[in-house]
LONUPA-673632 format. One line per 4 residues: number of its first residue (from 0); for each residue x, y, z of N, C-alpha, C, O. Coordinates in steps of 0.1 Angstrom, whole numbers. Atoms other than C-alpha are relative to their C-alpha. Layout:
NUM> X/Y/Z/X/Y/Z/X/Y/Z/X/Y/Z ~ ...
% end
This chain:
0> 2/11/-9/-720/683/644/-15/-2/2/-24/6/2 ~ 13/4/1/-750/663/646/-10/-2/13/-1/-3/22 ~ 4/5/-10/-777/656/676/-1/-15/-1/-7/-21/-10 ~ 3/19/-4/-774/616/688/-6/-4/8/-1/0/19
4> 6/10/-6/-795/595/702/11/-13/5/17/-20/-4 ~ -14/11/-8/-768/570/726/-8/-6/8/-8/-1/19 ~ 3/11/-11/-790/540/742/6/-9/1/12/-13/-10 ~ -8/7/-6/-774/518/760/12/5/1/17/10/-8
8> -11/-4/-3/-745/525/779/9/-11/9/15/-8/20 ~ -13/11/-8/-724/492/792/16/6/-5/22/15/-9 ~ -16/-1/2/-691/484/789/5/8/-18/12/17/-21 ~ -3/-8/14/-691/492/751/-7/9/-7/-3/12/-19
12> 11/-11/1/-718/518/748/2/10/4/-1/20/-2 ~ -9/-15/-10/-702/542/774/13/7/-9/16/19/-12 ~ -15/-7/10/-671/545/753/-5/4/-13/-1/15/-18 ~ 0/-7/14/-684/549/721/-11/15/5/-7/26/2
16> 8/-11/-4/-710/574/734/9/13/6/8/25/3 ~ -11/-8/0/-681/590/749/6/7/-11/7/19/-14 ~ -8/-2/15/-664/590/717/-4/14/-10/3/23/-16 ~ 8/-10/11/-692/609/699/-3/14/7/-8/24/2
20> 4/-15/-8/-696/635/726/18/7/-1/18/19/-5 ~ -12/-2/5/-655/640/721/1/3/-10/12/6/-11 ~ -2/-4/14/-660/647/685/-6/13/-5/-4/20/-15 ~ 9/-14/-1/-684/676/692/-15/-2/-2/-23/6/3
24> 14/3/-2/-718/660/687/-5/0/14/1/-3/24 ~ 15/-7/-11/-752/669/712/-1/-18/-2/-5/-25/-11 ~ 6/17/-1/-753/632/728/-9/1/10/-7/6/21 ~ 10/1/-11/-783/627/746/0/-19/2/-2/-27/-7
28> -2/14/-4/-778/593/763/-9/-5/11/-11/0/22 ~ 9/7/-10/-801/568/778/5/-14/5/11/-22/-2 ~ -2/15/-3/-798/536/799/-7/-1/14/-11/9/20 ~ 8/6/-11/-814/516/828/5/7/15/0/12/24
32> -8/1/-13/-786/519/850/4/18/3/8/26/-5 ~ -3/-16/-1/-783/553/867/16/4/0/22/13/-5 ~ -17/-3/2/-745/550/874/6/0/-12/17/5/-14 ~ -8/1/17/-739/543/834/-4/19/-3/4/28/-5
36> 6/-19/1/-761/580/832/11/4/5/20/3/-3 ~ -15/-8/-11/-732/595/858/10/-1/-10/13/10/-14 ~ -11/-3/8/-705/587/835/1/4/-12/10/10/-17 ~ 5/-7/15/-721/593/802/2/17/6/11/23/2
40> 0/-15/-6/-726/630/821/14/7/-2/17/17/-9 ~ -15/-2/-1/-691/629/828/9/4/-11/18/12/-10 ~ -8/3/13/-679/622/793/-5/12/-11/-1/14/-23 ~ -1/-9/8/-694/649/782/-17/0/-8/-22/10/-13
44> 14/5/5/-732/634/770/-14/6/13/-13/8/25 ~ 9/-7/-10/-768/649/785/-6/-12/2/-6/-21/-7 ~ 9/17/-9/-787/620/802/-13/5/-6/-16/17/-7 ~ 12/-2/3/-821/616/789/-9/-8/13/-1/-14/20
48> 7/6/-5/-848/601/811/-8/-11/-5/-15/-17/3 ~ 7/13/11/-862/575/785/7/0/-9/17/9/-10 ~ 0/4/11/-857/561/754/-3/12/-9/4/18/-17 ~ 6/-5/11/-881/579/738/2/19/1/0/24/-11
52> -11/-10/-5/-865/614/750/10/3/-6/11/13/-14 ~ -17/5/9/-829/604/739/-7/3/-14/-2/14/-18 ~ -1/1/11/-843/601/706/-9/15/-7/-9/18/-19 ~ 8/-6/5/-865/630/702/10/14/-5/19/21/1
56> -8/-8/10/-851/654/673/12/-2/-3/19/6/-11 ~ -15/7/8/-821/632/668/-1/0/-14/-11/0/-20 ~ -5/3/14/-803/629/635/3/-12/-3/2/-20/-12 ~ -10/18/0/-785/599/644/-9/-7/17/-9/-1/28
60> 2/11/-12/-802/567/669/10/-12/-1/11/-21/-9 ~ -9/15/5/-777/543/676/-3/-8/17/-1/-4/29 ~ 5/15/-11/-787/512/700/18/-8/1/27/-10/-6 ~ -12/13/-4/-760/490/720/-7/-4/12/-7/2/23
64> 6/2/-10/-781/470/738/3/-17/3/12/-21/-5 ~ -4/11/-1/-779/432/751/-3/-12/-11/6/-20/-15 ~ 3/10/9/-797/408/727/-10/7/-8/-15/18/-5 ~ 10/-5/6/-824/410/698/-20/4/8/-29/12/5
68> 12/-4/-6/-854/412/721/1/14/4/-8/22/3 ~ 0/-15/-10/-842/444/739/0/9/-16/-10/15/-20 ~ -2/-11/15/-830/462/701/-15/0/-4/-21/11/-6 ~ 17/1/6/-867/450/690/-7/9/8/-10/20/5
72> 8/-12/-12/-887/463/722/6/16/0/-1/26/1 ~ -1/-17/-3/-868/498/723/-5/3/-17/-13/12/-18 ~ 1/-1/18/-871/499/681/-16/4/1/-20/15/-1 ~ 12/2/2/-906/493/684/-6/9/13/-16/15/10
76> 9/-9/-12/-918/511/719/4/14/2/-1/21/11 ~ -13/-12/-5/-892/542/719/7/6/-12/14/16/-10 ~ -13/-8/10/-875/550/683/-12/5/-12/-14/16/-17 ~ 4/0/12/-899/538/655/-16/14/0/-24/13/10
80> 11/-12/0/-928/569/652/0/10/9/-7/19/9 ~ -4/-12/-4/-907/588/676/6/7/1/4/19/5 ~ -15/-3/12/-877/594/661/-3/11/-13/-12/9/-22 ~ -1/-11/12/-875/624/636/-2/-14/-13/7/-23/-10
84> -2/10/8/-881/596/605/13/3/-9/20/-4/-17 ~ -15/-6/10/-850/622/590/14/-9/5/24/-10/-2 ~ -10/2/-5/-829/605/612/4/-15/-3/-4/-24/-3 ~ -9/12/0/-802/576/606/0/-12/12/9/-11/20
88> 1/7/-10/-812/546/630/15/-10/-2/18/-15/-13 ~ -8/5/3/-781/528/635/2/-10/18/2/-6/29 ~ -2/4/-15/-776/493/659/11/-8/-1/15/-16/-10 ~ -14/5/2/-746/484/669/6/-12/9/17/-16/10
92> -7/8/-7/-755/455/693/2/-11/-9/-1/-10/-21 ~ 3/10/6/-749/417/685/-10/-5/5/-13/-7/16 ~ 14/8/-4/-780/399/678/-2/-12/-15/5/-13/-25 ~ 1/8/8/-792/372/659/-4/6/-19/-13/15/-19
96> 3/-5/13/-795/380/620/-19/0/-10/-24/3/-21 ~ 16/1/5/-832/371/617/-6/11/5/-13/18/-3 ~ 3/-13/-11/-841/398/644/3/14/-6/-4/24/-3 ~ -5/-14/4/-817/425/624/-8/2/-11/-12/13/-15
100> 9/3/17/-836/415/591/-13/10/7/-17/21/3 ~ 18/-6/-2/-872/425/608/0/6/8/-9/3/16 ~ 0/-9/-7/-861/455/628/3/2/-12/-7/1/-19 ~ -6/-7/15/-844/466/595/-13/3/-11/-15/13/-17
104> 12/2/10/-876/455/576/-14/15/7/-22/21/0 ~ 11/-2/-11/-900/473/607/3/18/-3/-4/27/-5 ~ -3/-16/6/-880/506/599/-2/9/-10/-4/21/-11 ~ 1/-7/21/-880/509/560/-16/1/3/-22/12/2
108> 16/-3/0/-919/502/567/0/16/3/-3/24/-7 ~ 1/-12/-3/-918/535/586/1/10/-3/-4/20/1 ~ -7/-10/4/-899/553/566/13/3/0/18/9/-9 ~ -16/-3/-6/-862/554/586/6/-7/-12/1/-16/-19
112> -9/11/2/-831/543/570/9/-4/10/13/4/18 ~ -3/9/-12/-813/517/592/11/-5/-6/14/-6/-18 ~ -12/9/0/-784/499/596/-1/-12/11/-8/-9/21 ~ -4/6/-11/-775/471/617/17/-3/-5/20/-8/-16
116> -13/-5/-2/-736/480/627/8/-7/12/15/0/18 ~ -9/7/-11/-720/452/653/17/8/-2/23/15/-10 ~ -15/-5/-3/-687/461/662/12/-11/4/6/-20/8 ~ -10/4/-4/-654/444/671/14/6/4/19/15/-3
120> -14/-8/-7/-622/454/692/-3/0/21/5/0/30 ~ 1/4/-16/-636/450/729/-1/14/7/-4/25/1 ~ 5/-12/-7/-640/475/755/11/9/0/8/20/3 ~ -14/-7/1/-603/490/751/1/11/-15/5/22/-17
124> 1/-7/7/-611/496/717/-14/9/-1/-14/16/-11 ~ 13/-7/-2/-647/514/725/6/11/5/3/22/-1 ~ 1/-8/-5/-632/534/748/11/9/-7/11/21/-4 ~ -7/-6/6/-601/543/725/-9/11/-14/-6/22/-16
128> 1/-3/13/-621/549/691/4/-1/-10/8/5/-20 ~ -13/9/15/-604/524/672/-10/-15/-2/-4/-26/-6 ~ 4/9/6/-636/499/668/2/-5/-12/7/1/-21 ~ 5/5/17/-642/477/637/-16/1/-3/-23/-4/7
132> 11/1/-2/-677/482/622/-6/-7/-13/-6/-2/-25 ~ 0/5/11/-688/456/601/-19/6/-5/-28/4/4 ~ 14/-8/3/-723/474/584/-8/-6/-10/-4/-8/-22 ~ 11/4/10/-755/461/569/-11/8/0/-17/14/9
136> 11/-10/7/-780/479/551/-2/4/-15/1/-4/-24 ~ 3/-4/16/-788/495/518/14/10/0/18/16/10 ~ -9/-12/-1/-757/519/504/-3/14/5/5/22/9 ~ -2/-13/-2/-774/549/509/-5/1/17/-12/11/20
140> 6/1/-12/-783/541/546/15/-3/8/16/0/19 ~ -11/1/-4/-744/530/550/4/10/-2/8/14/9 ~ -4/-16/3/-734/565/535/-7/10/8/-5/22/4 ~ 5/-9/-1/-754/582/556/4/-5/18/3/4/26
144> -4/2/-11/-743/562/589/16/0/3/21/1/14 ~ -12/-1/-2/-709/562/581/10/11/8/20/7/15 ~ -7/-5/-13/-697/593/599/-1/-2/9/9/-1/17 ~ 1/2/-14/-712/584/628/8/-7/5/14/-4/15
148> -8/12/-4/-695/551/627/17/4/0/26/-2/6 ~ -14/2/0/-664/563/620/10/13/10/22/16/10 ~ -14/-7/-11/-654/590/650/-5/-9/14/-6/-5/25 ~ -2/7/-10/-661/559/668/13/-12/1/20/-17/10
152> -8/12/6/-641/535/652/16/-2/-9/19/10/-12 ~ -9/-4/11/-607/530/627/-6/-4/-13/-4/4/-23 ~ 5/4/12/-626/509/601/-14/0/0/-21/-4/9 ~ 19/4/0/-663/511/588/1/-8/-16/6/-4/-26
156> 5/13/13/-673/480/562/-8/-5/-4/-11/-16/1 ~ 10/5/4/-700/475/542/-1/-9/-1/7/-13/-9 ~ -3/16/-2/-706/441/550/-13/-6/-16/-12/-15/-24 ~ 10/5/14/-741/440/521/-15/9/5/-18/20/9
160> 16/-3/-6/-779/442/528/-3/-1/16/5/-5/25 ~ 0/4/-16/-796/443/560/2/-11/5/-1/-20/-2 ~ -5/14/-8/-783/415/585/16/-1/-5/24/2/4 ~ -15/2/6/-749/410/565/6/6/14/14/-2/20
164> -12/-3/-16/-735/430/600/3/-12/8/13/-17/12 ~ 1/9/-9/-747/405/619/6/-14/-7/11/-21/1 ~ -5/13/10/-737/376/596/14/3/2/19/-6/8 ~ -13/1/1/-702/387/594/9/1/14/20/-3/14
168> -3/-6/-15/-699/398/633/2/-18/1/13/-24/1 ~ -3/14/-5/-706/360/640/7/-7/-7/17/-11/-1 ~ -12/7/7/-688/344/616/15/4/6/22/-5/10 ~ -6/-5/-7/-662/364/628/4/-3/12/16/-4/16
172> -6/3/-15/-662/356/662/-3/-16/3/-1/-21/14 ~ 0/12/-4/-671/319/658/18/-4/-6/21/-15/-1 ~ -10/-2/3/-632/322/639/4/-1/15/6/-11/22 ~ -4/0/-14/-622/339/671/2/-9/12/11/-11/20
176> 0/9/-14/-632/315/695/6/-12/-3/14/-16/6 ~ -5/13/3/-623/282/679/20/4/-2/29/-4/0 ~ -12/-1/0/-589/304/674/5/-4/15/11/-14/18 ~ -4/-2/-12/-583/310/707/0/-11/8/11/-14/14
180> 0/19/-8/-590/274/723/10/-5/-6/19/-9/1 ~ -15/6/8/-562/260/693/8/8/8/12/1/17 ~ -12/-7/-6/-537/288/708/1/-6/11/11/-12/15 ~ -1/1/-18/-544/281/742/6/-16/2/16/-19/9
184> -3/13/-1/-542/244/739/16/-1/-6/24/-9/-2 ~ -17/5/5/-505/248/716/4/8/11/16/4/11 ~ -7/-1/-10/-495/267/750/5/-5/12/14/-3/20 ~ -7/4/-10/-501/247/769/7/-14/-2/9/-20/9
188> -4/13/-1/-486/215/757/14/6/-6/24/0/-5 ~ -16/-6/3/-457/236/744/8/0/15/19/-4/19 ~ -6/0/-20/-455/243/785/7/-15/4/18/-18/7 ~ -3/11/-8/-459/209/794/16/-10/-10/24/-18/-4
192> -7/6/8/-434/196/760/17/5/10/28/-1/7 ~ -13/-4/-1/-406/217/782/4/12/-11/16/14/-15 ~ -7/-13/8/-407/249/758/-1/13/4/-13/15/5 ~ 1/-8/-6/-403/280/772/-13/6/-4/-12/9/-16
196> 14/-10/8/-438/299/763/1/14/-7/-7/21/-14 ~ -3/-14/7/-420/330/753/13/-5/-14/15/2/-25 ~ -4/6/12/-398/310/730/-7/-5/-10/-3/-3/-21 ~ 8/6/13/-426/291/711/-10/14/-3/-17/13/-13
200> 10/-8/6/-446/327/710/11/10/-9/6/19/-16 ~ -4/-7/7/-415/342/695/2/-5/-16/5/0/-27 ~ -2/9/13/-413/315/672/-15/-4/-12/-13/-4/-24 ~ 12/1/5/-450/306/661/-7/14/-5/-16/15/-13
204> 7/-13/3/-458/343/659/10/8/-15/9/19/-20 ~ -9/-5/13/-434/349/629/0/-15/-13/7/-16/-22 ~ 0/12/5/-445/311/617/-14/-2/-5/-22/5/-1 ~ 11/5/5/-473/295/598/-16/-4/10/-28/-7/7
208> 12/-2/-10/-491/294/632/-5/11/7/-12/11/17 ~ -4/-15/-6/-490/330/638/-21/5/-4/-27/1/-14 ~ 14/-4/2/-528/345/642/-1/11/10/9/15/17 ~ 0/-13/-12/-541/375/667/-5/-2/9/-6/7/17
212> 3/2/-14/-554/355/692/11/-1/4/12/4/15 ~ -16/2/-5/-513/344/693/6/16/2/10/21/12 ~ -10/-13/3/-497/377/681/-6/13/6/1/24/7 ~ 4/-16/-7/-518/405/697/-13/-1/13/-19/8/19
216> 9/0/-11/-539/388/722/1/-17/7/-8/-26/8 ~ -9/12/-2/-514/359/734/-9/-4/15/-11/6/22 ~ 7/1/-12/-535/342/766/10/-8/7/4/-15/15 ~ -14/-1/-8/-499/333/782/3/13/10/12/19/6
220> -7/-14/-11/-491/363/808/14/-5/-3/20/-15/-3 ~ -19/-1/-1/-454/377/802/5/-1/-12/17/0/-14 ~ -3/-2/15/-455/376/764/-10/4/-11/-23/3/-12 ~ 8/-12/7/-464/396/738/-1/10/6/4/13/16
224> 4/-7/-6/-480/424/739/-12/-2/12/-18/-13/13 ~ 4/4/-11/-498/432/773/-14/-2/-5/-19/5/-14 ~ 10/-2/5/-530/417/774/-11/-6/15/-5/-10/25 ~ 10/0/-8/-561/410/798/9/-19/8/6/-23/18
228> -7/15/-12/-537/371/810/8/8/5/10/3/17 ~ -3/-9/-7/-517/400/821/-8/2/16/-3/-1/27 ~ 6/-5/-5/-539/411/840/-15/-8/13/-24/-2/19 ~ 2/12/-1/-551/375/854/-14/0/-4/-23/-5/3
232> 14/6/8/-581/373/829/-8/11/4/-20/7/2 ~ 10/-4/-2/-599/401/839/1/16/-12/11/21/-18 ~ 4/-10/12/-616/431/813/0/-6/-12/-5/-17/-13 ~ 2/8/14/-611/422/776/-15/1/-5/-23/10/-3
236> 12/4/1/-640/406/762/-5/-13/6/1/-24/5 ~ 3/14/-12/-660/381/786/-2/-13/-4/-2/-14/-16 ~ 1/14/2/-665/346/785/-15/-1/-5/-17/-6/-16 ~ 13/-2/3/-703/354/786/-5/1/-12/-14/-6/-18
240> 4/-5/13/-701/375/756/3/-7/-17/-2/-6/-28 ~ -2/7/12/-684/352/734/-6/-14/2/-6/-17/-10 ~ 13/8/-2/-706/323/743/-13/3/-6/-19/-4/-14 ~ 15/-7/9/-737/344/731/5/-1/-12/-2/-8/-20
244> -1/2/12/-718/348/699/5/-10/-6/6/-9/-19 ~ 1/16/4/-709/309/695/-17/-2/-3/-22/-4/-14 ~ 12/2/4/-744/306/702/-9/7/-11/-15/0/-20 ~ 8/-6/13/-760/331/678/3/-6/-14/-6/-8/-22
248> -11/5/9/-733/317/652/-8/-19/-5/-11/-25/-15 ~ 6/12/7/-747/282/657/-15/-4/-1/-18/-16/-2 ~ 11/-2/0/-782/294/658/1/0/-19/-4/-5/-28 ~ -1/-9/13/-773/309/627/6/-11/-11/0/-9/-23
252> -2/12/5/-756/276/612/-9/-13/-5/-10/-21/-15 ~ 15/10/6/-787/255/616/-6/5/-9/-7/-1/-20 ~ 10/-7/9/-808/279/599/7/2/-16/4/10/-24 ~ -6/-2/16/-789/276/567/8/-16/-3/15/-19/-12
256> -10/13/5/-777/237/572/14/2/-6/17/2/-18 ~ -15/-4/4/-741/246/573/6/-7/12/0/-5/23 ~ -2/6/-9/-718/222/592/14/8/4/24/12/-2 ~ -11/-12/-7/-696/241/616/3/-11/9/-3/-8/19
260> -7/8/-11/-680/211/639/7/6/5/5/4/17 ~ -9/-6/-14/-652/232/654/-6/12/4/-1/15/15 ~ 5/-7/-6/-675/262/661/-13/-6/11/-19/0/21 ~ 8/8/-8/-697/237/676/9/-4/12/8/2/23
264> -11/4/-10/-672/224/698/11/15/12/15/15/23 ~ -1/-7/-9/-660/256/705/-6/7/8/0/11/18 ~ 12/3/-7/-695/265/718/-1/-6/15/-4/1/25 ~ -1/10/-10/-693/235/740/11/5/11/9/7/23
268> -14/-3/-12/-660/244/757/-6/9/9/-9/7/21 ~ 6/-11/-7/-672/278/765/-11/0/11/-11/1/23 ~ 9/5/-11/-702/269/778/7/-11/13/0/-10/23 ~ -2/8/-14/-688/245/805/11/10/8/14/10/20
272> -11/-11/-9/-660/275/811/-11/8/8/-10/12/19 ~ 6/-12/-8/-692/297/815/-7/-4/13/-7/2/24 ~ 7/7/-10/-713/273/835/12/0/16/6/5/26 ~ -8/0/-11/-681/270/863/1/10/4/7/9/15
276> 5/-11/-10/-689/307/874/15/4/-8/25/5/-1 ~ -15/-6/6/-657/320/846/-10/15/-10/-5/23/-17 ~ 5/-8/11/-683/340/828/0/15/-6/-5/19/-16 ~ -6/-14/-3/-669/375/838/12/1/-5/15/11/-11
280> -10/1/9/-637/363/823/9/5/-6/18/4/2 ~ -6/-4/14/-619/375/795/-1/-17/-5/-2/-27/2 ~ 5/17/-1/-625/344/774/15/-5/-7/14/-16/-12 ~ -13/5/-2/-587/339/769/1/-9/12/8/-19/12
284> -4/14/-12/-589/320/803/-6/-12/-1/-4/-21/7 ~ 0/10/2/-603/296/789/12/-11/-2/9/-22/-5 ~ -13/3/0/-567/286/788/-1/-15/15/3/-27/16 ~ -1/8/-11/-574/272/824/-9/-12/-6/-1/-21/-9
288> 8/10/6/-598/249/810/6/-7/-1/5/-16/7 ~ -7/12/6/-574/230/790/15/-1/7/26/-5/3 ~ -13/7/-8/-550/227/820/11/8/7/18/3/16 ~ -9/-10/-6/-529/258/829/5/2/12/16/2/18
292> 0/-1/-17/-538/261/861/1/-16/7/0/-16/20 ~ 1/10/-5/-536/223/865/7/-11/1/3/-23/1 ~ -9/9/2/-503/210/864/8/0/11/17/-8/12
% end
């Protein structure tokens, strides 16, 4: 078992850091928030007092932090010339793909090999150890991050060169989101058409409309499997967070003149879901949006 470096500890950083202290690896874990430290403790991980601490004589650095500014500033103030350069930097937040490019670039300068490693599956799957980890980097920087990634996760996927994580994460989740608004909107006019909602999900989910926003993450309460509309919208993944990754997505669309009209639009939705104070969410309730709650 290896020593890790575990910064950031939110909702999806606690679990996997958990994860890797469960596997038998020396996690030395850092974050802002002292109560995140308390449960890292808990889980089995030693609290560092900094950044630069956490990382010192690590094998493995792996970052889950909020956006590319934060991954950049700790990369640059905290890992890069402090960090064993033996060791595997690996970041697993989402951030824009220009940012993973020139932290990726800022590392090889150094010496490190890097990955940038986004994830998908939400906080259920962080805390299980059944992430997805879509991975960019050089092969032998993916081969050399891959155990880590994988007693966090069920799948690890070399997505290409550096950024490719981040390129596929958003693409990905700009999918997701334009899914999810289509589902929600055939529920609810299925509602309002007079069809039962557990009729048309038994029917569409074995039908040419069948997808995993419908079939395993149905935003109906009372069908399917159980999921965060169970639960009236709350945990999942937030409204917030998939907003940032519309936005990165169509950050990421300009910069290559690529015309994304329904991730633009789904964009748009979000944001006026997030703006109405929904942004804690799960972003299945955007369901209310297109009428649920308003008949």
């Amino acid at each position: 078992m290896a020593r890790v470096a575990f910064i950031g500890l939110g909702n999806m950083g606690g679990g996997m850091a958990a994860n890797l202290a469960k596997k038998g690896h020396d996690v030395r874990a850092f974050d802002l928030s002292a109560e995140a430290l308390d449960k890292a403790k808990a889980a089995g991980c030693l609290p560092a007092a900094s950044a630069a601490e956490a990382v010192d004589g690590a094998e493995a650095v792996i970052t889950m932090l909020p956006a590319g500014k934060h991954v950049e500033s700790v990369y640059n103030d905290s890992i890069l010339g402090v960090a064993p350069v033996s060791a595997i930097l690996i970041d697993c937040s989402t951030i824009d793909v220009a940012t993973a490019k020139r932290v990726g670039e800022a590392a090889q300068a150094k010496g490190y090999a890097s990955v940038d490693a986004p994830v998908s599956g939400g906080i259920a799957a962080a805390n299980a150890g059944t992430l997805t980890f879509m991975v960019g980097g050089s092969a032998e920087a993916f081969d050399r991050a891959q155990p880590f990634l994988a007693d966090m996760g069920k799948a690890v996927i070399h997505a290409g060169a550096s950024g490719a994580g981040q390129a596929a994460k958003i693409c990905n989740n700009m999918v997701l989101g334009a899914e999810m608004i289509a589902t929600c909107e055939a529920f609810v006019l299925a509602d309002k058409l007079g069809l039962d909602p557990q009729k048309f999900f038994d029917i569409a989910s074995v039908s040419s409309g069948q997808s995993w926003s419908l079939t395993s993450y149905a935003p109906w309460p009372g069908v399917g499997p159980e999921t965060p509309a169970d639960r009236d919208y709350q945990g999942g993944f937030a409204t917030a967070l998939m907003l940032k990754d519309l936005r990165l997505a169509m950050e990421a669309a300009a910069s290559v003149d690529a015309d994304t009209p329904m991730g633009a639009k789904a964009a748009e939705l979000y944001q006026a879901f997030n703006e109405a104070g929904n942004g804690g969410l799960d972003f299945s309730a955007i369901i209310r949006l297109l009428g649920k709650d308003r008949q």
